[in-house]
Biopython code that builds the backbone (N, CA, C, O; Angstrom):
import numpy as np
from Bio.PDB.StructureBuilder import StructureBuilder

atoms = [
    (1, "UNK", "N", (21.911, -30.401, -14.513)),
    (1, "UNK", "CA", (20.728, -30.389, -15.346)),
    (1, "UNK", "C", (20.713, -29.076, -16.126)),
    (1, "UNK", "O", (20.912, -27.968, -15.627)),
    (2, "UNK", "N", (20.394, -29.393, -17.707)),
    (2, "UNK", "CA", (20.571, -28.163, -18.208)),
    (2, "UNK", "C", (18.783, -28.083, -19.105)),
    (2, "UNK", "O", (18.336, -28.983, -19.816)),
    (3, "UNK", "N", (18.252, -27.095, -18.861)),
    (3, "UNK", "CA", (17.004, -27.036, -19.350)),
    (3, "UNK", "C", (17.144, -25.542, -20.611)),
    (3, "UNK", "O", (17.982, -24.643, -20.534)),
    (4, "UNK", "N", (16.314, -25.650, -21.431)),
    (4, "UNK", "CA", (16.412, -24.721, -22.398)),
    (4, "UNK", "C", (14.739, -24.625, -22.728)),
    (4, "UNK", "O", (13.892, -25.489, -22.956)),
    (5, "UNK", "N", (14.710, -23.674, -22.670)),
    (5, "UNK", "CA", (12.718, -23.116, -23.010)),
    (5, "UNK", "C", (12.946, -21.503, -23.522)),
    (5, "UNK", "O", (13.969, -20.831, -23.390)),
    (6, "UNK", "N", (11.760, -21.141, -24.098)),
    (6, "UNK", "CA", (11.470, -19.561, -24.287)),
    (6, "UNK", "C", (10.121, -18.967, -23.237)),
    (6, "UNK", "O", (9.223, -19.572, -22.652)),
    (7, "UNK", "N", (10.341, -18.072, -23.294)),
    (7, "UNK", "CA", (9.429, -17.878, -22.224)),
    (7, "UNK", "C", (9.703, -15.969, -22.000)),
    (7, "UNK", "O", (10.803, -15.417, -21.990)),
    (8, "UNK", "N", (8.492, -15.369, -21.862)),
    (8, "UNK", "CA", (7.984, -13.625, -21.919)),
    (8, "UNK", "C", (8.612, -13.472, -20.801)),
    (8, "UNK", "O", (8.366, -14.378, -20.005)),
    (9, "UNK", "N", (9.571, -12.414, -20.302)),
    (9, "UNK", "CA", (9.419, -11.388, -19.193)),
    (9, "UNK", "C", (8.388, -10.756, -18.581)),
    (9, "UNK", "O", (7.978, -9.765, -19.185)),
    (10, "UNK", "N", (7.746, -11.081, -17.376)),
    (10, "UNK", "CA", (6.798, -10.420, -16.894)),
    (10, "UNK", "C", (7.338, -9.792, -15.370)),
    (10, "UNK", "O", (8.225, -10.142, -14.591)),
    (11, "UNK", "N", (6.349, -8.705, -15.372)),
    (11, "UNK", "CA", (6.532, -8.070, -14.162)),
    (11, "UNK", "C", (5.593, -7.826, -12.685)),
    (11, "UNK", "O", (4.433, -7.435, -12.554)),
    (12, "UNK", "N", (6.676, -8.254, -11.608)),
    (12, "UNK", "CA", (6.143, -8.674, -10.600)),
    (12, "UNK", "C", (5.918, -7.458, -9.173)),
    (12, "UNK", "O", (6.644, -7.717, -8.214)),
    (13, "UNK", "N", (5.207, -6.502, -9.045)),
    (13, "UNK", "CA", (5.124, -5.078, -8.095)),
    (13, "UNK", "C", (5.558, -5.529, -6.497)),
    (13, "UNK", "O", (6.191, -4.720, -5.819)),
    (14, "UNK", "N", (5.194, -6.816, -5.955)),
    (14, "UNK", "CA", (5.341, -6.881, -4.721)),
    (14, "UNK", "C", (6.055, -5.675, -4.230)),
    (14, "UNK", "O", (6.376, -4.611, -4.759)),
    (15, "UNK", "N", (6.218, -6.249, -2.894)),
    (15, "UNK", "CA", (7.454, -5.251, -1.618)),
    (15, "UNK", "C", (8.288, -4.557, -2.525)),
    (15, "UNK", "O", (8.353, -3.334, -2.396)),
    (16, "UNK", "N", (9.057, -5.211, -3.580)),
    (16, "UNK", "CA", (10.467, -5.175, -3.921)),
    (16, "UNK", "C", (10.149, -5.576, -5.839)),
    (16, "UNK", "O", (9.840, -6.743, -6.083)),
    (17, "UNK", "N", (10.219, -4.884, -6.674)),
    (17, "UNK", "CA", (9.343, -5.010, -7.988)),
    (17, "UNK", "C", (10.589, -6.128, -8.499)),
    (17, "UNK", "O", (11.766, -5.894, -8.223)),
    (18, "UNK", "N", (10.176, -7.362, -9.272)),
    (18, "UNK", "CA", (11.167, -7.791, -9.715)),
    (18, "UNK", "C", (10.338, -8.397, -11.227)),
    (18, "UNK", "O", (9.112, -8.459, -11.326)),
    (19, "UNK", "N", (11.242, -8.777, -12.241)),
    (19, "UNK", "CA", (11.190, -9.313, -13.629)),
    (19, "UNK", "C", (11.448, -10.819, -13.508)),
    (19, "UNK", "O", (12.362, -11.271, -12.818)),
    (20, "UNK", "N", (10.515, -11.643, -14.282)),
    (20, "UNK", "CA", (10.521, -13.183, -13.826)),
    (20, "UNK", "C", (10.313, -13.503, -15.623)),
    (20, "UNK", "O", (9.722, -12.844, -16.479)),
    (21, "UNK", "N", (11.183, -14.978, -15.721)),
    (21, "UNK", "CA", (10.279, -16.038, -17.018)),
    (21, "UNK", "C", (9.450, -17.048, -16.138)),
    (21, "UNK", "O", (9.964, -17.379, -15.070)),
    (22, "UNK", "N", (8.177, -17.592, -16.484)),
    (22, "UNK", "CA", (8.053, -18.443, -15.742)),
    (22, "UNK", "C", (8.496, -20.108, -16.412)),
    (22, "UNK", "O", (8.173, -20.445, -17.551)),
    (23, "UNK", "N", (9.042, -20.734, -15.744)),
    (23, "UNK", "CA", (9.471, -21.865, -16.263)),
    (23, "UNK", "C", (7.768, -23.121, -16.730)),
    (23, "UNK", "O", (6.772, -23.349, -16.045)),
    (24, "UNK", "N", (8.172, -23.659, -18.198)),
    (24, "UNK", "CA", (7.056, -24.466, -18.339)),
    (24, "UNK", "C", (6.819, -25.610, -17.628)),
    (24, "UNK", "O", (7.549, -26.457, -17.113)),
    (25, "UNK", "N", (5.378, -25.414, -17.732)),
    (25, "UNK", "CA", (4.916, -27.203, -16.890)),
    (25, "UNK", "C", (6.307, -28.424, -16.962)),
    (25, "UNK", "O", (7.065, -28.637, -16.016)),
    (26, "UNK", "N", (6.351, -28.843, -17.791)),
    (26, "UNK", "CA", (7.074, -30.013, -17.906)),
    (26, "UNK", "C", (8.246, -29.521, -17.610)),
    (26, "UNK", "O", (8.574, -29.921, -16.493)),
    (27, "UNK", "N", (9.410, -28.517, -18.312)),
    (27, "UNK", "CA", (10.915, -27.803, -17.230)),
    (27, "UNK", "C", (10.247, -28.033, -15.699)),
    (27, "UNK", "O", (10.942, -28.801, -15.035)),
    (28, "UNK", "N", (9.397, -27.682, -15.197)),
    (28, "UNK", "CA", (8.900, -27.143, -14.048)),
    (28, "UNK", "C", (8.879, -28.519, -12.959)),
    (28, "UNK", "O", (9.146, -28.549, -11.758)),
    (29, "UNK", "N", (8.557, -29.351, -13.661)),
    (29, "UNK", "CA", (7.822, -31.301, -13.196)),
    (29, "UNK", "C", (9.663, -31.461, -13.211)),
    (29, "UNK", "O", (10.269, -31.736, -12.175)),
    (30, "UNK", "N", (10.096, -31.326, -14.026)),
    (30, "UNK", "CA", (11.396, -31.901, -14.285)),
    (30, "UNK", "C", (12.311, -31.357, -13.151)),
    (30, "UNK", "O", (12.805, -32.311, -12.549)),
    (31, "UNK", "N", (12.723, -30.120, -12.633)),
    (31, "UNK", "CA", (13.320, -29.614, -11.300)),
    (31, "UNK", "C", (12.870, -29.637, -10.566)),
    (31, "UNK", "O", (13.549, -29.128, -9.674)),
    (32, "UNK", "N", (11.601, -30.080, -10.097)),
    (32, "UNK", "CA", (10.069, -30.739, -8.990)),
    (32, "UNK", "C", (11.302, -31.994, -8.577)),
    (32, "UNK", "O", (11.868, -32.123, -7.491)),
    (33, "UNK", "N", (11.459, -32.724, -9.669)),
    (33, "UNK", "CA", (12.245, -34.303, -9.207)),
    (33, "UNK", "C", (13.502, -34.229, -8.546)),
    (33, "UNK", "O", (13.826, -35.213, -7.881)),
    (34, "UNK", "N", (14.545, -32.913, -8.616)),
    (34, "UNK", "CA", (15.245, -32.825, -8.358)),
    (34, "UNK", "C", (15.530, -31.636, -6.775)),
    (34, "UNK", "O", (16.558, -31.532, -6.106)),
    (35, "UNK", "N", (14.474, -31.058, -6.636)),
    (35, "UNK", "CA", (14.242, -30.073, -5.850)),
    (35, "UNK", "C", (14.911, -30.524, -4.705)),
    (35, "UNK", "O", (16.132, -30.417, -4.824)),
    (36, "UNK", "N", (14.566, -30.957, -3.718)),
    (36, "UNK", "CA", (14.793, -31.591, -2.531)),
    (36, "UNK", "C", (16.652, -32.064, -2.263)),
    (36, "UNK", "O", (17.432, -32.089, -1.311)),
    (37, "UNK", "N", (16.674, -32.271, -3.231)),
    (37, "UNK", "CA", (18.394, -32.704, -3.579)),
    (37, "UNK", "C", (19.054, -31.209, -3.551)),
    (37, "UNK", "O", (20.128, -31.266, -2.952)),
    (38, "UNK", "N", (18.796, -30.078, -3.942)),
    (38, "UNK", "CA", (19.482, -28.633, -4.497)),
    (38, "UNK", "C", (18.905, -27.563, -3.894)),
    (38, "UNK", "O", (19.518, -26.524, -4.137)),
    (39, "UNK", "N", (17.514, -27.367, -2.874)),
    (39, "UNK", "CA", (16.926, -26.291, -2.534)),
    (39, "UNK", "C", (17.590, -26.270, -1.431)),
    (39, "UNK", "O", (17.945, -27.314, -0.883)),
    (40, "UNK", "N", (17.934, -24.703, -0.801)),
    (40, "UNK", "CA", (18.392, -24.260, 0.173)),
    (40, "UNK", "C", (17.399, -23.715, 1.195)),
    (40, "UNK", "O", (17.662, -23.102, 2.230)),
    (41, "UNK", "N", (16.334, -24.020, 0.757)),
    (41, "UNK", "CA", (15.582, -23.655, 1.735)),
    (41, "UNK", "C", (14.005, -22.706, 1.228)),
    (41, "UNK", "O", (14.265, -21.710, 0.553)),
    (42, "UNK", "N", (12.705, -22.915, 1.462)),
    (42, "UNK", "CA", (11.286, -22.073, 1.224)),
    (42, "UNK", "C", (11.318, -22.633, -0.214)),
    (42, "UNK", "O", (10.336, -22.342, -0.897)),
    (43, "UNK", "N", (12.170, -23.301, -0.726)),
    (43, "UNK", "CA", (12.031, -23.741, -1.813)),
    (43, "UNK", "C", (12.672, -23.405, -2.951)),
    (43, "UNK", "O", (12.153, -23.829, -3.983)),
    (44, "UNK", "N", (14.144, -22.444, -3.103)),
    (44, "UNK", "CA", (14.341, -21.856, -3.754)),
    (44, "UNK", "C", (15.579, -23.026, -4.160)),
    (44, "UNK", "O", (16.041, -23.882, -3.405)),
    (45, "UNK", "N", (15.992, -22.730, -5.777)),
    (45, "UNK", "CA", (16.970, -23.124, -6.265)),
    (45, "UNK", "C", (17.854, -22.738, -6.785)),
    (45, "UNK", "O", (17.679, -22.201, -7.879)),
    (46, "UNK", "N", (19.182, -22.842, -6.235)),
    (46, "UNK", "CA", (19.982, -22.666, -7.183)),
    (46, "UNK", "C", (20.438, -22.689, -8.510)),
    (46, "UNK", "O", (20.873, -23.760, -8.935)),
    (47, "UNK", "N", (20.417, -21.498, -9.399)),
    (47, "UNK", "CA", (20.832, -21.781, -10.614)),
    (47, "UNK", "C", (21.806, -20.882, -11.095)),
    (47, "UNK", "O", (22.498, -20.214, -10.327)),
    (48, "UNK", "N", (21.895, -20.830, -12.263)),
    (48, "UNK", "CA", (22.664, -19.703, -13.688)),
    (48, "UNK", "C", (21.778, -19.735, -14.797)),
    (48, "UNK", "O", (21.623, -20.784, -15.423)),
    (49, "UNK", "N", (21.293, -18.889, -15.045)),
    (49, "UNK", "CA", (20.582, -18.346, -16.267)),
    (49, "UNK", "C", (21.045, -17.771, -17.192)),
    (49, "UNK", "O", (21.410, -16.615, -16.977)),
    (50, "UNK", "N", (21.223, -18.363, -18.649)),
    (50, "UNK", "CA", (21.847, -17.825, -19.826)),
    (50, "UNK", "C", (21.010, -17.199, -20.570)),
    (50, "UNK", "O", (19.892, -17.695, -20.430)),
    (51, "UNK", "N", (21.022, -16.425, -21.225)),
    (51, "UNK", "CA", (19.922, -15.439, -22.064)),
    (51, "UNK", "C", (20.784, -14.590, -22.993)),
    (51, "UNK", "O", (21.283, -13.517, -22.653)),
    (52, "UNK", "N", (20.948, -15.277, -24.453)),
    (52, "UNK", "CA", (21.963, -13.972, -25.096)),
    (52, "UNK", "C", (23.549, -15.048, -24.671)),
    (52, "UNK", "O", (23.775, -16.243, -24.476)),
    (53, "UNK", "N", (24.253, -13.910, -24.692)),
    (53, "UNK", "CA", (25.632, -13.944, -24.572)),
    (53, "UNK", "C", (26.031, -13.741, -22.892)),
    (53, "UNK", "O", (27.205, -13.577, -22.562)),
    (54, "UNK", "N", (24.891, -13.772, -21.860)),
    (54, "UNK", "CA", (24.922, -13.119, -20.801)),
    (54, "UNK", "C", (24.627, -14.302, -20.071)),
    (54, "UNK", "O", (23.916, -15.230, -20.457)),
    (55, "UNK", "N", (25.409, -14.169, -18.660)),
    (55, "UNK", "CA", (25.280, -15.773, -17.598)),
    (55, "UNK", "C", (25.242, -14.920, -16.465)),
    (55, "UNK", "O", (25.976, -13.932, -16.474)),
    (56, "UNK", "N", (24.298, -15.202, -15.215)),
    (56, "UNK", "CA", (24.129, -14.635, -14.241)),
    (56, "UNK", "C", (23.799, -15.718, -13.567)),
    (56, "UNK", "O", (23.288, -16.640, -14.204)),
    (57, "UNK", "N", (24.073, -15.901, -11.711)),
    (57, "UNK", "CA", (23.440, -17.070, -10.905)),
    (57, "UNK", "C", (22.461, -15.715, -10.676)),
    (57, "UNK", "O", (22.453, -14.488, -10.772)),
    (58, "UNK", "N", (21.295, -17.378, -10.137)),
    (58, "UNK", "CA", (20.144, -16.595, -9.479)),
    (58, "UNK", "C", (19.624, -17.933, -8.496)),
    (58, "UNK", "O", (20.226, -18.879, -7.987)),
    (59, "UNK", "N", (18.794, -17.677, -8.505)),
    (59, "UNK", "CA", (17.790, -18.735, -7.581)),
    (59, "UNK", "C", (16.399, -18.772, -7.863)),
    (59, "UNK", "O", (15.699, -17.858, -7.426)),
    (60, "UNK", "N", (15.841, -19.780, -8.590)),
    (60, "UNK", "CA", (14.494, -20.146, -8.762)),
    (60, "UNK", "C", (13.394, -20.063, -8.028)),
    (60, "UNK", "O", (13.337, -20.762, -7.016)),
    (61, "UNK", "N", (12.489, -19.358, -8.307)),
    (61, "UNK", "CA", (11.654, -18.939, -6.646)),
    (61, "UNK", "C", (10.260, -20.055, -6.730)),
    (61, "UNK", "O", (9.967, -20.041, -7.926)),
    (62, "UNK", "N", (9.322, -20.964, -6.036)),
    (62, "UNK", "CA", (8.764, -21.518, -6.228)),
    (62, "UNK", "C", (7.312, -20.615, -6.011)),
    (62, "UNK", "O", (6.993, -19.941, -5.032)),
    (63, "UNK", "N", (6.436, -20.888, -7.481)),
    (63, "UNK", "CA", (5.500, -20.165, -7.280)),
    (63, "UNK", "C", (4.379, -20.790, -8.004)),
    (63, "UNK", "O", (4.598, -21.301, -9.102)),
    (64, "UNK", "N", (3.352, -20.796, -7.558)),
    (64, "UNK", "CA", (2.119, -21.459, -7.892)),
    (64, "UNK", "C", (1.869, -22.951, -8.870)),
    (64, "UNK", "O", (0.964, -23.310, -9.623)),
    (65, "UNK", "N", (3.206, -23.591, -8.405)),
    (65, "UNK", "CA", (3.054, -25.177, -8.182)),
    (65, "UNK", "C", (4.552, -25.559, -9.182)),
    (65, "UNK", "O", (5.138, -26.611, -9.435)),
    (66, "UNK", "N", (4.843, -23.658, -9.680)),
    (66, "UNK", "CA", (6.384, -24.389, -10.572)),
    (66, "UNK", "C", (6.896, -23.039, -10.745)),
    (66, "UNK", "O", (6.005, -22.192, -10.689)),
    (67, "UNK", "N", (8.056, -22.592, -10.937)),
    (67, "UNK", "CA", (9.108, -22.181, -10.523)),
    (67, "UNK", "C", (9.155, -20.976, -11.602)),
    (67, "UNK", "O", (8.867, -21.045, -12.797)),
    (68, "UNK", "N", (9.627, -19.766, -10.806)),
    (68, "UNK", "CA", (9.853, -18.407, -12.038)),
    (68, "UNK", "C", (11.377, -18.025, -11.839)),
    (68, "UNK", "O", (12.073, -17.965, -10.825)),
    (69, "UNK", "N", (11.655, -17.777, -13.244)),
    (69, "UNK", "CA", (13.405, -17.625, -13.232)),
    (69, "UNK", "C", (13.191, -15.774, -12.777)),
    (69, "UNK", "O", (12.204, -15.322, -13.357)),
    (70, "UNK", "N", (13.770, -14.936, -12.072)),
    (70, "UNK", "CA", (14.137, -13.838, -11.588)),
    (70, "UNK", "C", (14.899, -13.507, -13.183)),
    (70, "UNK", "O", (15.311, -14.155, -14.145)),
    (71, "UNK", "N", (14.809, -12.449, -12.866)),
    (71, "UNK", "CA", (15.625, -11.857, -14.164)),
    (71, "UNK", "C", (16.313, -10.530, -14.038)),
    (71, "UNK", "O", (15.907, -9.410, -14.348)),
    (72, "UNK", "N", (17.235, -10.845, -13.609)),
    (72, "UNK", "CA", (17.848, -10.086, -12.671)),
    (72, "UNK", "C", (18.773, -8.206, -13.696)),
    (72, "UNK", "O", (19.443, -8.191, -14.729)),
    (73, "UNK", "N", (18.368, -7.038, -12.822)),
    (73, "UNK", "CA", (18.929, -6.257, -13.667)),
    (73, "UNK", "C", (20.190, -6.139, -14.957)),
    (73, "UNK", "O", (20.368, -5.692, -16.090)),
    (74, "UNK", "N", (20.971, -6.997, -13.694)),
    (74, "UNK", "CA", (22.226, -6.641, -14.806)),
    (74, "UNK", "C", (21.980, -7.365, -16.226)),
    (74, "UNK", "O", (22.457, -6.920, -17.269)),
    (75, "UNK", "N", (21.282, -8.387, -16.166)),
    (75, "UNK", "CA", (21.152, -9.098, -17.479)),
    (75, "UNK", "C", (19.970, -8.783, -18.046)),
    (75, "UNK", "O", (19.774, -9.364, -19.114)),
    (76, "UNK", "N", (18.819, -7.800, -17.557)),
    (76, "UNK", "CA", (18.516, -7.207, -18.507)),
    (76, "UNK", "C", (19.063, -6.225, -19.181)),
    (76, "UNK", "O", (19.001, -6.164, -20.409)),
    (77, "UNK", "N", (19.710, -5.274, -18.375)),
    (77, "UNK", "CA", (20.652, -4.007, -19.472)),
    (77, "UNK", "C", (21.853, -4.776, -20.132)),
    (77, "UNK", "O", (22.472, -4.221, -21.041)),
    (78, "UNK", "N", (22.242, -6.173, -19.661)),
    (78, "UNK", "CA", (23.304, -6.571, -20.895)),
    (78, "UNK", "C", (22.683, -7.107, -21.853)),
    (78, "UNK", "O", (23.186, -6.846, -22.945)),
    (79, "UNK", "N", (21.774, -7.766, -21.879)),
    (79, "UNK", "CA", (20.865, -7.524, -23.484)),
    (79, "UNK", "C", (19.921, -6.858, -23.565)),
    (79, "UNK", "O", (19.511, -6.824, -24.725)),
    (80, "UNK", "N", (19.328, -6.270, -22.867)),
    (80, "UNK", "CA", (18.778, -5.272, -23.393)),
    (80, "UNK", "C", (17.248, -5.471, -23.634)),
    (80, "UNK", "O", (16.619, -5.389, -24.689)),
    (81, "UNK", "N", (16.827, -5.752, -22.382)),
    (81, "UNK", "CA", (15.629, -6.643, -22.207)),
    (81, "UNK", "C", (14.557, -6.257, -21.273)),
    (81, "UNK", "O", (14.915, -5.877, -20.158)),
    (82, "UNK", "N", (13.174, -6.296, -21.576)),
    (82, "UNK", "CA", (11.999, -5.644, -21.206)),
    (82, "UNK", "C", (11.246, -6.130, -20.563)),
    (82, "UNK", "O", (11.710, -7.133, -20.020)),
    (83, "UNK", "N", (9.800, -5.836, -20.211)),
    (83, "UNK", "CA", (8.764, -6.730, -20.013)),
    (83, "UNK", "C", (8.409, -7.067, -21.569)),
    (83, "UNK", "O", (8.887, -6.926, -22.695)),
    (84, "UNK", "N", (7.331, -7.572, -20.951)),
    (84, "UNK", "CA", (6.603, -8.737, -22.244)),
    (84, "UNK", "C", (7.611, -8.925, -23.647)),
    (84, "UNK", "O", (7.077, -9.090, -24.744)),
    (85, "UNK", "N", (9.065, -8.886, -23.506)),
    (85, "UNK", "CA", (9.996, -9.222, -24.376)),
    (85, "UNK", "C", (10.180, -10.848, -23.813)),
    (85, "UNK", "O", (10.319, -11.385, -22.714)),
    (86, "UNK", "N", (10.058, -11.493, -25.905)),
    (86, "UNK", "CA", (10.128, -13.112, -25.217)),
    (86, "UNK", "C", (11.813, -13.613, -25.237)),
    (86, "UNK", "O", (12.662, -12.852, -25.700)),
    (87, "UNK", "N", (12.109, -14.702, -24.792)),
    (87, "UNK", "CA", (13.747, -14.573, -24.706)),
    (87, "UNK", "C", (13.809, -16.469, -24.976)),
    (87, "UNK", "O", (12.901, -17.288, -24.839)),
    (88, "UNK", "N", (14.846, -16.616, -25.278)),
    (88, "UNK", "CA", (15.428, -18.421, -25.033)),
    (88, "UNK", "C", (16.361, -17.909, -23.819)),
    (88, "UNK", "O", (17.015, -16.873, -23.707)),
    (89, "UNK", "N", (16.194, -18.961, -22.987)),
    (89, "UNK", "CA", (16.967, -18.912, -21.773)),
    (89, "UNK", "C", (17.671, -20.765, -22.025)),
    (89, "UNK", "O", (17.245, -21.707, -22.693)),
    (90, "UNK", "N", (18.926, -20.602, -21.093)),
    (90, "UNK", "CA", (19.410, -21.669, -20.836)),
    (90, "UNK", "C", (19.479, -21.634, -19.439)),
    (90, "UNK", "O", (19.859, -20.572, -18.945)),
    (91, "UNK", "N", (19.140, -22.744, -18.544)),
    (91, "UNK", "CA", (18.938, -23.160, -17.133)),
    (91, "UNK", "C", (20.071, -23.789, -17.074)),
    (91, "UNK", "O", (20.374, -24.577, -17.970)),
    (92, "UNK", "N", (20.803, -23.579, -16.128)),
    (92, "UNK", "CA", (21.603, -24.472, -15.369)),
    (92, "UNK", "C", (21.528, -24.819, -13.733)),
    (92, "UNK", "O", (21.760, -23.993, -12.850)),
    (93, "UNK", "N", (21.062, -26.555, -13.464)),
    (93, "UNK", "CA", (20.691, -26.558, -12.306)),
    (93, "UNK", "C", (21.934, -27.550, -12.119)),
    (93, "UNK", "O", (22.330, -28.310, -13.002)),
    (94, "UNK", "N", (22.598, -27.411, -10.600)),
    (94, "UNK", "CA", (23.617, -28.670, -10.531)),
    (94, "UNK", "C", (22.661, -29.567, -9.289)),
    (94, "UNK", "O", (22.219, -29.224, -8.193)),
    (95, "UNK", "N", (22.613, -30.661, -9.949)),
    (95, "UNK", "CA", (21.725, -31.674, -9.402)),
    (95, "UNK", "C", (22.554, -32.737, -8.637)),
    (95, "UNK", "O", (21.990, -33.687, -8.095)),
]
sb = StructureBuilder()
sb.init_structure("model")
sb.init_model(0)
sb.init_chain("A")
sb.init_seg("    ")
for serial, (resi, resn, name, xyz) in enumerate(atoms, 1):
    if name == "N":
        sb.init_residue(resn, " ", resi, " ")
    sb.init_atom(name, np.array(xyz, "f"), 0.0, 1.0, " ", f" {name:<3s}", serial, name[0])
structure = sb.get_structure()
């Protein structure tokens, strides 16, 4: 499954501070159908996130009824990327 949306960098302080997109309602309903088939467990999914010229795996974290992509350091300093900077991402889920 390959999903494509835009979506802001926001920032998350917990335990451990991390940078998230949150995936939209409908992306969100759409890996909902497939979840159960690909989660490893608390709900998380396996993916690869494209942004730019840059591909990183990550894992989809489930959060308040649909899913935030992590945005993980290295692919913000390979493009070069902020908070509240908006981005096109490409999702890759193997379903």
């Amino acid at each position: 499954m390959r999903l494509r949306f835009t979506g802001t960098i926001w920032y998350w302080r917990g335990p451990a501070p991390y940078h998230f997109v949150s995936v939209p309602p409908a992306e969100a309903a759409m890996i909902a159908e497939v979840a159960s088939l690909v989660t490893y467990g608390w709900g998380m999914i396996p993916a690869s996130v494209t942004i730019g010229g840059t591909t990183v795996t990550t894992s989809l974290w489930p959060k308040d009824g649909g899913y935030v992509v992590p945005i993980k350091k290295a692919l913000q300093d390979a493009e070069g990327l902020g908070v509240d900077d908006e981005v096109d991402l490409a999702l890759d889920i193997d379903a």
